[in-house]
N, C-alpha and C positions, 0 to 999 in steps of 0.2 A: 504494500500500500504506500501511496506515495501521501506527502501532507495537502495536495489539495484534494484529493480524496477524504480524508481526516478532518479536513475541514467542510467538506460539503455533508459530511454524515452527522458532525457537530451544529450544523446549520438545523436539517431536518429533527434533529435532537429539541435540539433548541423550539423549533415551531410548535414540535408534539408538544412539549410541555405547556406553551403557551395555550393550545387548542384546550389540552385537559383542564389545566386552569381557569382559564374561561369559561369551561363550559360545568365544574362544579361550583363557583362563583356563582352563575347563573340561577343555574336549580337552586342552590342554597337562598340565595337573593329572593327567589319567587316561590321557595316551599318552606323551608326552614327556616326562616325569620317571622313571616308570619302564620306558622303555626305556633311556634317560642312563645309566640306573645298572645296569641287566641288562649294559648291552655294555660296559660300564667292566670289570665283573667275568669278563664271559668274556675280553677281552682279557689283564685281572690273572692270569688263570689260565693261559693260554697264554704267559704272559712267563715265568709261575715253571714252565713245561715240568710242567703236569700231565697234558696230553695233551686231545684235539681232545671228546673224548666228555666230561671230568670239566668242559671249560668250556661244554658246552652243558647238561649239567646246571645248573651253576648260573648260568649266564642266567636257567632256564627258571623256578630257585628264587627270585632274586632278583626278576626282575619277577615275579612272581603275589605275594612276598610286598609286596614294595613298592606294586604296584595295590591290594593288602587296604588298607596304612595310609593311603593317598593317598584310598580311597574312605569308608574310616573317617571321618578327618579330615576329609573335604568331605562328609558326609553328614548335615550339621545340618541 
């Protein structure tokens, strides 16, 4: 192998990473931040005894508004 071989397969190296990167960035961005924060608040809601229905409401409110700002903000 010669180095600019070495260095074209360090190139592609380099892009894979950036593509996986990107793309659990992403999903995390638009799955796993706003569930984090839906179950935080149904929990919050069950701790302060508002009953089983008032914390699935706002789960339901919380993630859909949360997924809006996470899609907002990532949709440059």
């Amino acid at each position: 192998m010669t180095i600019a071989d070495d260095a074209k397969n360090m190139d592609a190296d380099t892009a894979e990473h950036v593509r996986i990167y990107n793309g659990i960035m992403k999903n995390y961005a638009q799955i796993g931040i706003p569930f984090t924060m839906a179950l935080t608040m149904f929990f919050a809601q069950l701790t302060m005894r508002s009953g089983l229905l008032s914390a699935i409401v706002w789960f339901v409110v919380v993630y859909a508004f949360v997924l809006f700002v996470v899609k907002t903000f990532f949709s440059h």
